[in-house]
N, C-alpha and C positions, 0 to 999 in steps of 0.2 A: 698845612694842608694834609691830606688824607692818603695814605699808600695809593698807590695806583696798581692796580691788579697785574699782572705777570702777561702780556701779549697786547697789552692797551697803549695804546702812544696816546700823549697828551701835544695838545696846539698849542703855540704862544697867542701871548693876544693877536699881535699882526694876522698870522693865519688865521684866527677866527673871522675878524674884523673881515680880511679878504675873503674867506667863503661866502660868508655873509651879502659883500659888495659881487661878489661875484653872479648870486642869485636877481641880487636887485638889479644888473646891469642886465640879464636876458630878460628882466620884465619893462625895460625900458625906465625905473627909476632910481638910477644913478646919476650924482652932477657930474657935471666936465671935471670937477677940484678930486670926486672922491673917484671920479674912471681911472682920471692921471696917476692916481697913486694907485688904485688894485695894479694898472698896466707895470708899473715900477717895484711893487711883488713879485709880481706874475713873472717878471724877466728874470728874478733870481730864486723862487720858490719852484721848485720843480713838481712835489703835490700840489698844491695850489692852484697850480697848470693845468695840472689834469683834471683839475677837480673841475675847473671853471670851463674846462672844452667839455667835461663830459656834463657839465650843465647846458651848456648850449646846445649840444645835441639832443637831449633829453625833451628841452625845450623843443630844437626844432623839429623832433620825433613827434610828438602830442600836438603840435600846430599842424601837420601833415596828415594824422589822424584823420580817417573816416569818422563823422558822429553817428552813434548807434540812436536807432530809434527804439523808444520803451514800446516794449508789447501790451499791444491791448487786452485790461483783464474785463473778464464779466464778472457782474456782482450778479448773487445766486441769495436771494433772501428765502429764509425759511418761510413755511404754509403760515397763513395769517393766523390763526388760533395758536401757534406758539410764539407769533410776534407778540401777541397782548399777553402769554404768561410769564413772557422773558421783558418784557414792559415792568409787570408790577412787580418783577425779582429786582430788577434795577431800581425801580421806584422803594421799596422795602429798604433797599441796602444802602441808598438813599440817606432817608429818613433815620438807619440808626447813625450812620454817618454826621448827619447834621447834629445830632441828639450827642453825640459824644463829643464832639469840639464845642458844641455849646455850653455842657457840663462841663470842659476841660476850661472854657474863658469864663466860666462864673464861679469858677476855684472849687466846684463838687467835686469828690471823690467816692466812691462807693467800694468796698473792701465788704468782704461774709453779709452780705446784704444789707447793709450799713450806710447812706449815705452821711456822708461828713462835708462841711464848707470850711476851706481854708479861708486866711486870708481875702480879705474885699479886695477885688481890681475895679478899677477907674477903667471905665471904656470913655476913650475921648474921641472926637473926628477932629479934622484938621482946620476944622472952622472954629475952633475953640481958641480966643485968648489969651495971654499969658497969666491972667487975671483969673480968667477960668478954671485954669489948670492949677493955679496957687490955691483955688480955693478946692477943688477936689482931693487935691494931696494934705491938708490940713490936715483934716483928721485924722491922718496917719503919724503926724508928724510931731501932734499934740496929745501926749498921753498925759490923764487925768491923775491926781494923787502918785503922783512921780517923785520920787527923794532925789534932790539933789545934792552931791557928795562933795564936802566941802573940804578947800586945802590946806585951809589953816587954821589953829585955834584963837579963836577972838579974845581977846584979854579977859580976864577975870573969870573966863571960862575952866571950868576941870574934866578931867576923865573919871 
C-alpha cells in the first residue's frame, strides 16, 4: 500500500463496511442479519457512533426540510428576422458538421488542400449476418501476390 499522507487516518474494513451499513440503515435498506452486526460495531466503535447518529440527523434534518419551489423563468426570443439568420447559422454549422464525420467514416483526409482516402471501412448495420460480415472483411483479409515465408528447407533444395 501507499504512504498515507501526514493528518489522514485510514478505516479498517469493518469501519468502512459500518459507515456504509450505517447510510443504508437511514434509507430503510438494511437486513435484520446486516443492522445486528452495524449495532455490535456501533457498541464498541466510538467514530462509527458518531458517524451513524450524525447520519441520522442529517437524514432527519432533509426529511424536515421545507421544499423550495423553482422560480418561474420567461423565455424572451429574439425579433423574428434574427430568428431566421441565427436559423441558417445553425443550419450552415450543421451541414459542415455532417460533411466532416462523413469524411472522417469514409477514411478521407484532406491535409494542404489534398484530399487523401485511407484505408476502406465496412459500414455494416445490425441486420447483417455472420455471412455477411465474413464476406465484407474478405477482401481485407485476402491480399493478392502475397509471399508466403517458409520455415524450412525442402530437401534437395539450396541457398
Amino acid at each position: 500500500m501507499g504512504r498515507v499522507p501526514p493528518g489522514v487516518t485510514t478505516l479498517s474494513e469493518q469501519c468502512e463496511r459500518a459507515r456504509a451499513w450505517s447510510s443504508l440503515r437511514v434509507d430503510g435498506e438494511l437486513s435484520e442479519l446486516q443492522s445486528a452486526l452495524l449495532d455490535a460495531h456501533l457498541g464498541r466503535c466510538r467514530s462509527c457512533s458518531e458517524f451513524a447518529r450524525g447520519a441520522e440527523e442529517l437524514s432527519a434534518a432533509l426529511a424536515s426540510a421545507r421544499l423550495e419551489q423553482p422560480v418561474q423563468l420567461e423565455l424572451v426570443l429574439p425579433p423574428r428576422g434574427r430568428l431566421r439568420a441565427l436559423g441558417r447559422t445553425a443550419l450552415a454549422a450543421g451541414a459542415v458538421a455532417a460533411a466532416s464525420v462523413a469524411a472522417t467514416l469514409t477514411g478521407v483526409s484532406v491535409s494542404d488542400g489534398t484530399a487523401r482516402v485511407s484505408r476502406p471501412v465496412a459500414m455494416v448495420t445490425a441486420m447483417d449476418t455472420p455471412n455477411e460480415l465474413r464476406a465484407l472483411r474478405r477482401p481485407l483479409l485476402v491480399v493478392s501476390n502475397r509471399t508466403i515465408p517458409r520455415n524450412r528447407q525442402d530437401p534437395g533444395e539450396s541457398f
